[in-house]
N, C-alpha and C positions, 0 to 999 in steps of 0.2 A: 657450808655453814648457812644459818639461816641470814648472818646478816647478810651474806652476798648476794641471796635472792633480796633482800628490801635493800640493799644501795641500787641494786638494779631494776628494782621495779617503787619508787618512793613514794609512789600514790596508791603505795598500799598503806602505810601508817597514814591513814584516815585521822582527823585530829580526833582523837578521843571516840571513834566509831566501832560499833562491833558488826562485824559480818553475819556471823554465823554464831549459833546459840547452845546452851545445854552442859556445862562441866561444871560438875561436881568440885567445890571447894574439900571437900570429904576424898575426896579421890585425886586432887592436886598433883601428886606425885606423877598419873597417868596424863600427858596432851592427847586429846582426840584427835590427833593426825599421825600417818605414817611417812616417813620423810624415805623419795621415789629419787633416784641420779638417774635421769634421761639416758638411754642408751642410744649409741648411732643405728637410725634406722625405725627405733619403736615411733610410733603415732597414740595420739590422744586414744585413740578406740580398743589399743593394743593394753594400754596401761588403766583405762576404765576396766578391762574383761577382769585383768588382771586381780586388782581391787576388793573387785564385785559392787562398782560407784559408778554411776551415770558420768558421763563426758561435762554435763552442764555441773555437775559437783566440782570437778575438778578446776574446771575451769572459773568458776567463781569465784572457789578456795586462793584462787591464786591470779585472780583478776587479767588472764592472758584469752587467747581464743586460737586454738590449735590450726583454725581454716585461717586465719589472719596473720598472726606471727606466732608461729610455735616454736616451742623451746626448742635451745643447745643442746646438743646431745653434749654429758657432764655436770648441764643444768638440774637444780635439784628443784622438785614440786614438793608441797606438803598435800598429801592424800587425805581426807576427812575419813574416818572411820567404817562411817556408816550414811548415807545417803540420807538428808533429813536434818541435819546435825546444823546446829550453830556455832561457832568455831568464832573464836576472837582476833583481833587483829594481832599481826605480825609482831605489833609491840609488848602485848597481853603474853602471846605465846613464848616469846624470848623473856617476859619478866618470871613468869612461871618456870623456867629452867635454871633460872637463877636463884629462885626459892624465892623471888617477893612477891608482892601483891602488888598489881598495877591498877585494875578494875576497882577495887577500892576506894582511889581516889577520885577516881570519876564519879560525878554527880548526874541522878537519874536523869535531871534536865538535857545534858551535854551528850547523853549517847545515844546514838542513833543504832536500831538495829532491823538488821535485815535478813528473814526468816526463809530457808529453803524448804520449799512445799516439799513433805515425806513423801515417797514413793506409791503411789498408788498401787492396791494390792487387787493383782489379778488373776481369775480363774483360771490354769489352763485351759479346760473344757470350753469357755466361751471363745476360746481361741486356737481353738486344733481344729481348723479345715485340715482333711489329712492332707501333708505335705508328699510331694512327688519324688519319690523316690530319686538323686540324683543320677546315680546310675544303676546297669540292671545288674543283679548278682546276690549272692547275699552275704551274710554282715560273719566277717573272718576274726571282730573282735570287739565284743558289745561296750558300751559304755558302761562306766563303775571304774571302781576301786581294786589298782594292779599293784600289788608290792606296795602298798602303802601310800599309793599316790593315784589320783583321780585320772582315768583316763576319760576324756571330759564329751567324749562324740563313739562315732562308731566307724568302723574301716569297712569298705567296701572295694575288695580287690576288683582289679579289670584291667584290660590291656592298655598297653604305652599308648598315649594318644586318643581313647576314648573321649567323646565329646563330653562332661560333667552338667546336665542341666538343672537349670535354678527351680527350686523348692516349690517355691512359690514368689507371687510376682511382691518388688522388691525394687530398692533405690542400693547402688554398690556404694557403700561408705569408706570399705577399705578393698585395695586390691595391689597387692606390690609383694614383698616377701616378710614372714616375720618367723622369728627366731624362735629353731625346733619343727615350726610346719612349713617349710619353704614357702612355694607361693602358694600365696592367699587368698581367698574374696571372701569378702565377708556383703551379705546383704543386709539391710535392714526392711522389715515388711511393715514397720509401725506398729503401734500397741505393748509396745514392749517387746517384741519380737524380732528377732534375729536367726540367720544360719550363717555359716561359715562353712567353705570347702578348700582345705588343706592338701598340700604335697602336690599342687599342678607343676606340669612340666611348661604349661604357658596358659598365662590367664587369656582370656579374650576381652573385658571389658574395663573399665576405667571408672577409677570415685566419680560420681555422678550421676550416672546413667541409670535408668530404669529399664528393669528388663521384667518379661512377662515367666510364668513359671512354665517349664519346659524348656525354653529358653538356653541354648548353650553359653555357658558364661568365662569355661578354664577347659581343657583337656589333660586326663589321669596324666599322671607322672611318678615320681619317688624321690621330689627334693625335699631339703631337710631331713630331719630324722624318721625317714624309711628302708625299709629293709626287700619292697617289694610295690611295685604299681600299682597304688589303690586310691581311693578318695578318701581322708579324715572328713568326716560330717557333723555338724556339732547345731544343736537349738540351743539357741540362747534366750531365755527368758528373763526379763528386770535384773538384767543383768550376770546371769547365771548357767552353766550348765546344766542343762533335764537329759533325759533318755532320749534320745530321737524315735527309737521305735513306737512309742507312745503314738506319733505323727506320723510315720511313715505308711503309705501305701503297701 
């Protein structure tokens, strides 16, 4: 429930403060958040992809910091919609579930509001240095739309144990397991820009570190959901899924 997230976090009922901005009295019915239960094991970066919201939304949204103390797994987040959004305090959004009107009674003097910069909109093209192919071989199952549901990268089969090298050079934001792609690494290269390499049978690198592009980072495996030794390869742009072939060498 929402109030167990504000007994446990109470300097989020800000007196009379709004966070975040933008809902429709006309639409009242709709809260601009999606309400997230922590699972054991997901991380802030797993649950931003998830989304399609920056890690800094989230974290705002809910006034925590994932590298500092991140949530309980059971713990619920409220997710903001969209990236950009102003979103009212905990107390707004429980009076509107309720059918009243809270923000009403506050007076334009008394609230304080704090606006998250929209997401800056960026060209791929000014940002496709072609990406290095992570490993050699070719792609046994493209990215798109399988049965109805997004397969979000591309598979590149290769042997048990193959070294997996990085994209392009890049800071590891996540590297551990996550549910459906076993182990993980995700890079981040800045600009908006991300890769992620899926199903290692062992990562080599740790959140933190900067590795150069070519760079071994994982070696092929088939944990999680695989049916055969390959690399899942995925670009992730402002937060989103693209073709990788687009990038690749």
């Amino acid at each position: 429930m929402l109030s167990a997230l504000i007994l446990r976090r109470p300097f989020l009922l800000l007196s009379a403060a709004v966070l975040l901005v933008a809902f429709s009295p006309a639409t009242g019915s709709e809260l601009p958040w999606i309400e997230h239960r922590v699972q054991c094991g997901e991380c802030g970066d797993s649950i931003a992809e998830t989304y399609g919201v920056s890690l800094t939304t989230i974290e705002r949204a809910n006034e925590i910091s994932f590298k500092d103390s991140p949530p309980a797994a059971g713990e619920k987040l409220l997710i903001p919609r969209t990236d950009g959004d102003l979103v009212f305090t905990m107390a707004e959004v429980h009076a509107r579930r309720r059918g009243e009107s809270f923000a009403a009674s506050i007076s334009r003097e008394q609230t304080t509001r704090v606006e998250l910069p929209a997401p800056v909109k960026r060209s791929p093209a000014r940002q496709s240095d072609h990406f290095l192919r992570p490993v050699a071989g070719k792609i046994s199952s493209p990215w798109g739309m399988r049965r109805g549901r997004l397969h979000d990268g591309v598979d590149i089969p290769a042997p048990l144990g193959t070294p997996i090298l990085a994209a392009r050079t890049g800071k590891v934001i996540f590297s551990g397991n996550l549910h459906g792609y076993g182990r993980t690494v995700t890079l981040d290269h800045g600009d908006g820009v991300r890769t992620r390499y899926s199903h290692n049978s062992a990562n080599l690198v740790k959140v933190g570190d900067l590795v150069q592009q070519g760079q071994p980072l994982a070696k092929v495996g088939r944990t999680g959901r695989a049916t055969c030794t390959h690399v899942h390869f995925s670009v992730i742009i402002d937060g989103k899924t693209v073709n990788p072939e687009k990038y690749l060498r």
